[in-house]
C-alpha positions in Angstrom: -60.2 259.4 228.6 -57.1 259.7 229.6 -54.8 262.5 227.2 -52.3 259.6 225.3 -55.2 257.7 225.1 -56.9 260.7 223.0 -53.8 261.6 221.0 -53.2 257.6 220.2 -57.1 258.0 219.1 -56.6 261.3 216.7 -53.7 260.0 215.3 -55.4 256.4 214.5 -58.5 258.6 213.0 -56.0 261.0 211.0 -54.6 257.9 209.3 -57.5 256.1 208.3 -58.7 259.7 206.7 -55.0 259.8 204.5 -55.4 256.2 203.7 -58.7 255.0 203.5 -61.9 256.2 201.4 -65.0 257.1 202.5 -66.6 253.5 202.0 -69.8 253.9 200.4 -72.0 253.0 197.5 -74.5 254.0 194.9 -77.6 252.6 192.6 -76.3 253.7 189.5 -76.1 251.0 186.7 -72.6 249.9 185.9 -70.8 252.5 188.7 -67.8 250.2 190.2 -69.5 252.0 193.5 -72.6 249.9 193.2 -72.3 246.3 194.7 -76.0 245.0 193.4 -76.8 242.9 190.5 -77.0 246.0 188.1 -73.1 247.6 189.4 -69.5 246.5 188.2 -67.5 246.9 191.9 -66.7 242.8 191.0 -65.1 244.0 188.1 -63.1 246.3 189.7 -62.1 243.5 192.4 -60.9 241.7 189.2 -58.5 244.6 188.5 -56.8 244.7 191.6 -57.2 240.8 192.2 -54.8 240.1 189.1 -52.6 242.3 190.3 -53.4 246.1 188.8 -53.8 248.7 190.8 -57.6 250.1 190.0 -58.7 253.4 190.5 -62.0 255.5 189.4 -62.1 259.2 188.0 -64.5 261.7 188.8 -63.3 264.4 186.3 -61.5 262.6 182.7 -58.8 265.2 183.9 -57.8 263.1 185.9 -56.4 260.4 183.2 -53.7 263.0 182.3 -52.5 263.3 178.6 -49.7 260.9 178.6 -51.4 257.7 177.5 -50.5 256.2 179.8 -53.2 253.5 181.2 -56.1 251.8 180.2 -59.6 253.6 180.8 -62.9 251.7 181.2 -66.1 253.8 180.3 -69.2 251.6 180.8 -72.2 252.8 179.3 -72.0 256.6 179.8 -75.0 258.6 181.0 -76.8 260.5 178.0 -78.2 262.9 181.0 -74.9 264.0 181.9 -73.6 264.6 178.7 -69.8 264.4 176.8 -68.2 267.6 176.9 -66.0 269.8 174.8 -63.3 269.0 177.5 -64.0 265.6 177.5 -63.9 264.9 174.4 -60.0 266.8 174.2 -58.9 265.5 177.3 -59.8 261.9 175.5 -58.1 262.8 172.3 -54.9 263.4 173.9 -55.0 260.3 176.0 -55.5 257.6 173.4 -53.4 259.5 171.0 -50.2 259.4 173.1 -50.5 255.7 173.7 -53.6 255.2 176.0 -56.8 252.9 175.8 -60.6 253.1 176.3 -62.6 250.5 176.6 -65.8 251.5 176.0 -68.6 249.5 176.3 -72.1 250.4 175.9 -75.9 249.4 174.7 -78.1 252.4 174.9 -75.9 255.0 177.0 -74.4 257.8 175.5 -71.2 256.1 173.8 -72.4 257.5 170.5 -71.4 260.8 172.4 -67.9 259.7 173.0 -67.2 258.3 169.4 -68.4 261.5 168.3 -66.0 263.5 170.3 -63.2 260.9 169.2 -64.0 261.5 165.5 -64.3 257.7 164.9 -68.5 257.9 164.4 -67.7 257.5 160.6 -65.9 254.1 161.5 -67.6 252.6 164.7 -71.0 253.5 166.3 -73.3 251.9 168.7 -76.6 250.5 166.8 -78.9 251.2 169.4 -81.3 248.5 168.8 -81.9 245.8 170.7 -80.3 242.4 169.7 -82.0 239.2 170.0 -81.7 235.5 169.2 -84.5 232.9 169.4 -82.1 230.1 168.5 -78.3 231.4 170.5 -79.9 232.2 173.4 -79.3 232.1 177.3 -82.6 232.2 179.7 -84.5 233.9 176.6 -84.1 235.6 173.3 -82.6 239.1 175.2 -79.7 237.4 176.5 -78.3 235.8 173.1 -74.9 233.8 173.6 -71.7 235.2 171.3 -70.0 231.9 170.1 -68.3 233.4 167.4 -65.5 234.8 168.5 -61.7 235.4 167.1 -58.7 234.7 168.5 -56.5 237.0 169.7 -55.0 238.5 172.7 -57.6 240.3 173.5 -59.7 237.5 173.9 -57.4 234.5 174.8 -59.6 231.6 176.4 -62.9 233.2 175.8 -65.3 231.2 173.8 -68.9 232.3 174.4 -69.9 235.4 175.7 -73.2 235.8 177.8 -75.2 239.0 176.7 -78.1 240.6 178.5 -80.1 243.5 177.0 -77.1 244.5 174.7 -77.2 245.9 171.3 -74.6 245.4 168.1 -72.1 247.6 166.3 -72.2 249.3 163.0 -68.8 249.5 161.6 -67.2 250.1 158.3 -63.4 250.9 157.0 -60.0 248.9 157.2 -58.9 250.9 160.4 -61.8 248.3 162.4 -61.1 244.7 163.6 -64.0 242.9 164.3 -63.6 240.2 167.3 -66.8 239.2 167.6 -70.2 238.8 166.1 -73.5 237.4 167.3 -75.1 234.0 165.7 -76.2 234.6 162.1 -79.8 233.6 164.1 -79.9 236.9 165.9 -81.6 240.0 164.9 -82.2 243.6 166.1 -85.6 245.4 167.5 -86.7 248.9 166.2 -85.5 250.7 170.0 -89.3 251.6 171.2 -91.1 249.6 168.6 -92.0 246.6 171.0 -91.1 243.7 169.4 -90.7 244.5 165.8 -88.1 243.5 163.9 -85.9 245.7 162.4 -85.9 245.1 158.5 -83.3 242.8 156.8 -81.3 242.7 160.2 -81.4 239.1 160.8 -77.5 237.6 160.6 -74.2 238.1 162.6 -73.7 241.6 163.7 -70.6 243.0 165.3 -70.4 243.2 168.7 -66.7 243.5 169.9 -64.3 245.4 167.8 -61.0 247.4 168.0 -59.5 250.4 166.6 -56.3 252.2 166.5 -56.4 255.6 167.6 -53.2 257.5 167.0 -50.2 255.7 169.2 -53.7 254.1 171.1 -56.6 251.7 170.4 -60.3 251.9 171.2 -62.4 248.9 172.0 -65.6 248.1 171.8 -68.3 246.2 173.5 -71.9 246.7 172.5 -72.4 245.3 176.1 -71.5 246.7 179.3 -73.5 243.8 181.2 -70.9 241.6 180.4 -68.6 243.3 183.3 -72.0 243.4 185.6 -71.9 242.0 188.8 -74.8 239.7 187.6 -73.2 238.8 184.0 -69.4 239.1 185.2 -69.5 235.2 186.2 -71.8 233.7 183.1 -70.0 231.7 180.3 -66.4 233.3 179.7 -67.4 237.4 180.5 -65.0 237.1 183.2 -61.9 235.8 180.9 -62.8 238.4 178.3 -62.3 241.2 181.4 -59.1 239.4 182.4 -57.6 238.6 179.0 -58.4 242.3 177.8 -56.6 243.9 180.8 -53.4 241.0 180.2 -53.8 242.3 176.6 -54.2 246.2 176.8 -51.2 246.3 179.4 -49.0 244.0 178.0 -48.8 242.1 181.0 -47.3 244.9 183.0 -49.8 245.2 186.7 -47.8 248.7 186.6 -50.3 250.6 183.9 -53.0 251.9 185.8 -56.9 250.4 185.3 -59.5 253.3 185.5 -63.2 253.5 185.7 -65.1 256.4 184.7 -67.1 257.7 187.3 -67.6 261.0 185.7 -70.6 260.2 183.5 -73.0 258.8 185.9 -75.9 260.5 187.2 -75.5 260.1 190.5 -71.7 259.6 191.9 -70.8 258.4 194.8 -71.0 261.8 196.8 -68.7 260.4 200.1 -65.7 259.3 197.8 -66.1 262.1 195.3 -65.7 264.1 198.1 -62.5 262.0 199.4 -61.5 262.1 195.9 -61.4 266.2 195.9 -59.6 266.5 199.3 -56.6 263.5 198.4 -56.1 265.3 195.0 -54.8 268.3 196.7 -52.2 268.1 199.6 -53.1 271.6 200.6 -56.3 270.6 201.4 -56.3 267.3 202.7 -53.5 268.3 205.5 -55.9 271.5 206.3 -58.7 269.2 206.6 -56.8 266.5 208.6 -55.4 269.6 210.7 -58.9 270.8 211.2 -59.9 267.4 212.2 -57.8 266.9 214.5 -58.2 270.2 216.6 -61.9 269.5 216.4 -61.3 266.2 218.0 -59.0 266.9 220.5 -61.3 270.6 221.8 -64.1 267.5 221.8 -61.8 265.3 224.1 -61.4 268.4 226.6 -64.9 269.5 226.9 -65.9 266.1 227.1 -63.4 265.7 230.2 -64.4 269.5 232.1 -68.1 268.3 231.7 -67.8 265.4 233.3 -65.5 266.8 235.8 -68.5 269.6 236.5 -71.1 266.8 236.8 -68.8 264.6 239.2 -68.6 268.2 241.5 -72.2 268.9 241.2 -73.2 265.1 242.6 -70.4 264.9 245.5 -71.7 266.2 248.7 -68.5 266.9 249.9 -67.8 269.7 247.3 -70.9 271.4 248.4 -71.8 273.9 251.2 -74.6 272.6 252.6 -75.6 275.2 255.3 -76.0 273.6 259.1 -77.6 274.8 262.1 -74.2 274.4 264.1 -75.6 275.0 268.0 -78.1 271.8 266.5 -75.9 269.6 266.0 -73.7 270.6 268.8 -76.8 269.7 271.0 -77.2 266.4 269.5 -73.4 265.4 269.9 -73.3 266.2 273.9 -77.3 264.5 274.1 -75.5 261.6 273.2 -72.1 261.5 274.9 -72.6 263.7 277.9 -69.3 262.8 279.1 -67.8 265.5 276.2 -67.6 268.7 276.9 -69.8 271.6 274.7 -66.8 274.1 274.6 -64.5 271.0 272.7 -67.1 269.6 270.7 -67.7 273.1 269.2 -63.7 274.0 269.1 -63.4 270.4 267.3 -66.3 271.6 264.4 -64.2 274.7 263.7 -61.2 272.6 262.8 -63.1 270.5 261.0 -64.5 273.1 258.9 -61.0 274.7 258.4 -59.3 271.9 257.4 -61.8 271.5 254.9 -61.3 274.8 253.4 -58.0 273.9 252.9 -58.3 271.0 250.9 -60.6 272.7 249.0 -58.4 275.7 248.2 -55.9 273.1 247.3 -58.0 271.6 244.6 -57.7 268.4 246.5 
């Protein structure tokens, strides 16, 4: 390879590591990282199809204080846990004008109302909710045909649920947008397929709440934004219609997915996402890189140089028996004299040398 060639190379490969993540992907239910059945990377796609620029955070840190943006948490991991700093780092975001969307059946979004302080207003039920008569392919995937108008859910009509729960709510500061048929009913969680007592009737399964200078939403759901669900009955318009809704219209407020409280990120693009956060380091890493490249180039090059010496004949000394071959030479043209054969073999050999000790 040829040096420009190389340098045209390192600098292509530099690029792609400033521009481009780490593509990669992960099993993890609801994870925009996942592109099965069970992820949400199509709801993501959404995001930046209508025209927002979508992102994911690894750390809530990374949301900043200002409010500014709309956060999607899809059914939290209880193994992972809401922190202390979480829950602070959330405070300050929906207070100063952010929202979370937060949508969850049997994750740990109990955890994050808790560290909001809105338990006492909104929780998760945490049973299962079924409906024998409002039902999609059977009674675990009830439809939601009750819905109210509004911006958050302009166009949407019937939702499509699958293994969801319902939402407990009470006080004025909670809008309900949607319940379930007044034919559904809730499991005891664990109890097989017993019925919950007097829990047959509409429950709530979309809601809203103002938080501070922010709002909260609810969405006892997060298969709704699956992969799987994202494209049954109007799941879809309910994504785009919140993010129309929650940003005013404005494609300039950032859309972010939580990544933080899964079980098992992403490890390649948390990694990219730890080396772009910090300019120190990604230009020491793309600086390493490229050294490491270019020392690869070089060595590649000497080696091959060595190997091309080691196979060409010419570049060896292969010893002779010179009075031999001198013999053989006059055998077969007697007309030549054995004093000028032998003088011509000298030169030969010196002339070699030469070209040699040139490098040539």
């Amino acid at each position: 390879m040829k040096p420009s060639y190389a340098l045209i190379a390192a600098v292509v490969i530099v690029a792609l590591i400033i521009s481009v993540p780490v593509l990669n992907t992960t099993k993890e239910d609801f994870s925009t990282y996942n592109t099965a059945w069970n992820g949400a990377s199509d709801a993501k796609a959404l995001a930046s199809s209508d025209g927002y620029t979508a992102s994911t955070v690894f750390a809530l840190s990374e949301i900043g204080s200002s409010g500014g943006g709309v956060l999607f948490m899809l059914n939290p991991n209880s193994s992972v846990g809401f922190s202390a700093s979480d829950a602070s780092t959330l405070q300050s975001f929906v207070t100063n004008g952010g929202v979370l969307v937060l949508a969850n059946n049997f994750g740990n979004g109990n955890a994050v109302l808790s560290g909001l302080g809105v338990l006492g207003e909104a929780r998760f039920n945490g049973s299962l909710l079924e409906d024998n008569v409002s039902k999609g392919v059977d009674a675990a995937l009830p439809l939601i045909t009750d819905v109210t108008a509004s911006g958050l859910t302009a166009g949407v009509h019937e939702l499509y649920f699958n293994y969801g729960t319902a939402l407990d709510v009470s006080g004025n500061n909670v809008t309900v947008l949607a319940r379930s048929a007044p034919t559904s009913y809730l499991l005891a969680p664990g109890g097989g397929n017993a019925t919950v007592n007097a829990t047959t009737g509409a429950h709530p399964v979309l809601a809203t709440l103002d938080y501070g200078n922010g709002r909260i939403v609810l969405l006892s759901d997060p298969s709704v934004f699956s992969n799987d669900m994202l494209g049954q009955a109007d799941n879809q318009q309910l994504l785009t219609s919140m993010l129309a809704d929650l940003t005013g219209g404005n494609t300039a407020v950032p859309i972010m997915f939580d990544e933080s409280h899964f079980a098992s990120p992403p490890v390649f693009s948390l990694l990219y996402n730890r080396i772009n956060a910090d300019d120190t380091v990604k230009y020491t890493v793309v600086v390493l890189f490229s050294a490491a490249f270019v020392i690869g180039i070089n060595a590649t090059a000497l080696v091959r140089r060595r190997q091309r010496t080691d196979m060409d004949p010419a570049s060896r000394d292969v010893p002779v028996n010179e009075e031999a071959v001198i013999t053989d030479i006059v055998r077969a043209h007697p007309e030549w004299r054995r004093a000028r054969v032998k003088g011509f073999l000298k030169q030969l050999q010196q002339r070699r040398r030469i070209r040699r000790g040139n490098g040539k």
